[in-house]
C-alpha positions as CSV (number, residue, x, y, z in Angstrom):
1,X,0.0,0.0,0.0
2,X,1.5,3.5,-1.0
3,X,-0.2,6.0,1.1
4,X,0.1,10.0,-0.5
5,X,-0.3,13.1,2.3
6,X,0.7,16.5,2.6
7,X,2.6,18.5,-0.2
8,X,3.5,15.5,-2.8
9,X,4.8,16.2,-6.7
10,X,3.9,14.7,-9.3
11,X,7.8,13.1,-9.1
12,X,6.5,11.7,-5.8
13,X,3.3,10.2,-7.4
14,X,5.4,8.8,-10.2
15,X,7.9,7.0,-7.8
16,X,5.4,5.4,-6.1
17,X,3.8,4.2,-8.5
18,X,6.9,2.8,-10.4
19,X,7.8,0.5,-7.1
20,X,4.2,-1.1,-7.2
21,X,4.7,-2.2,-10.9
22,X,8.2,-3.5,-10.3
23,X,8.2,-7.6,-11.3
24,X,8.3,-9.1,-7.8
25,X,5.0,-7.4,-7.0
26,X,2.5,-7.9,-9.5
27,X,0.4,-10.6,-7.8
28,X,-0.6,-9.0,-4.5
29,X,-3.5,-7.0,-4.0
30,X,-2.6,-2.9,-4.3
31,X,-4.0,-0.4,-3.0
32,X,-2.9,3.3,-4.3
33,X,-4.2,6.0,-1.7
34,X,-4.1,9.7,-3.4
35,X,-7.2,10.3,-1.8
36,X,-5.2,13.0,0.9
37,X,-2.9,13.7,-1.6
38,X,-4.5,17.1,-2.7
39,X,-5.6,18.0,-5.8
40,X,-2.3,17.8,-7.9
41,X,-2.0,14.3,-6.7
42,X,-5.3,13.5,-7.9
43,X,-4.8,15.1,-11.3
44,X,-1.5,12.5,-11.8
45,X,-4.2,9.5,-10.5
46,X,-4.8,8.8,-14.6
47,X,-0.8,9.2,-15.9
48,X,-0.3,6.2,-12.9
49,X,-2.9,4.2,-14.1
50,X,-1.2,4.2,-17.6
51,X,2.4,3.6,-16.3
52,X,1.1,0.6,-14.5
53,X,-1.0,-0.8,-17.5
54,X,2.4,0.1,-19.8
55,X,4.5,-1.2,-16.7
56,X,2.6,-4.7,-16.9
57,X,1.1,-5.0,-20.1
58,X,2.3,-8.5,-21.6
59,X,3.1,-10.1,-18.0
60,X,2.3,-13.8,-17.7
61,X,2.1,-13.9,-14.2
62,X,-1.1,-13.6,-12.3
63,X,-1.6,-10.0,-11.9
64,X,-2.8,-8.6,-8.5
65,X,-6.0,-6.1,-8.2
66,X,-5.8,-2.6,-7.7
67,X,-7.5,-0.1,-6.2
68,X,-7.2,3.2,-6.4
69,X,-8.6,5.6,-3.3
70,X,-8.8,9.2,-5.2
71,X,-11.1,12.2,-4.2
72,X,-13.0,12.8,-7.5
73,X,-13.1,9.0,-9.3
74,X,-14.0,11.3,-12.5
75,X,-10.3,12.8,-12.8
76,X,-9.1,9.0,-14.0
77,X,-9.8,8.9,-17.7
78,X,-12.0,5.5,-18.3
79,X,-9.5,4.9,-21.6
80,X,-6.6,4.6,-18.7
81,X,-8.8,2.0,-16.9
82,X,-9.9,0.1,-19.8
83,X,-6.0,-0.1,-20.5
84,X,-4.9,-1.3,-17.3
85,X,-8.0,-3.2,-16.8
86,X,-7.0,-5.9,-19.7
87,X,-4.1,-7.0,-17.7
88,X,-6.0,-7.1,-13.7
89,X,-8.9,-6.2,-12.0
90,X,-8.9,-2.3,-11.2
91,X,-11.2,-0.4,-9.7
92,X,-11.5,3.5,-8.4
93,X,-12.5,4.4,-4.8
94,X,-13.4,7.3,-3.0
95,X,-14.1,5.1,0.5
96,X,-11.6,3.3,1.8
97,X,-13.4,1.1,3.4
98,X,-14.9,0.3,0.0
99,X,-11.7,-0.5,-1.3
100,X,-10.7,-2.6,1.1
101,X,-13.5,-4.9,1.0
102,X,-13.6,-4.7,-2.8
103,X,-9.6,-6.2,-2.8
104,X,-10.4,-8.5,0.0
105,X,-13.5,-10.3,-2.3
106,X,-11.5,-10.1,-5.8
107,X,-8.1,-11.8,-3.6
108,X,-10.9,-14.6,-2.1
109,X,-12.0,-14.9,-6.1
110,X,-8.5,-15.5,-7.3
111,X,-7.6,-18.3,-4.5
């Protein structure tokens, strides 16, 4: 889980995101929190999406859910989703508690 808070660039977003799509992690559930991250944050919510469909597009491992907690689920373009979407289950939040129980059903589905 990569939690976002206080005054975070869009260098910052990137980063994080970048260590969840490394190889080693791609099968356990994620869960991207930008929801506290302000609004700039939440703007780079779609450009992470991408990176981790590019990031994992072609893997033949079993790829992990994700969901991502933003403010505003309408700043995430639904062409980034559909894109990350063909590789694992993704999903956008603004509850956590929605999130959580959302990752905990679609990690029971894959077992």
């Amino acid at each position: 889980m990569i939690i976002a808070g206080g005054e975070v660039t869009p260098d910052d977003v990137r980063a994080g995101a970048w260590q969840l799509a490394q190889p080693q992690l791609p099968s356990f559930c994620m869960l991207v929190d930008l929801s506290t991250a302000g609004s700039e944050a939440g703007r780079q919510a779609d450009p992470i999406v991408k990176m981790l469909a590019e990031e994992t597009a072609g893997s033949t491992k079993s790829l992990g859910p994700i969901a991502v907690l933003v403010e505003d689920p309408a700043q995430v373009a639904s062409t980034a989703l559909a894109e990350l979407a063909r590789t694992r289950p993704v999903r956008l939040f603004n509850g956590i508690l929605e999130a959580r129980d959302w990752l905990q059903r679609a990690r029971l589905q894959r077992a």
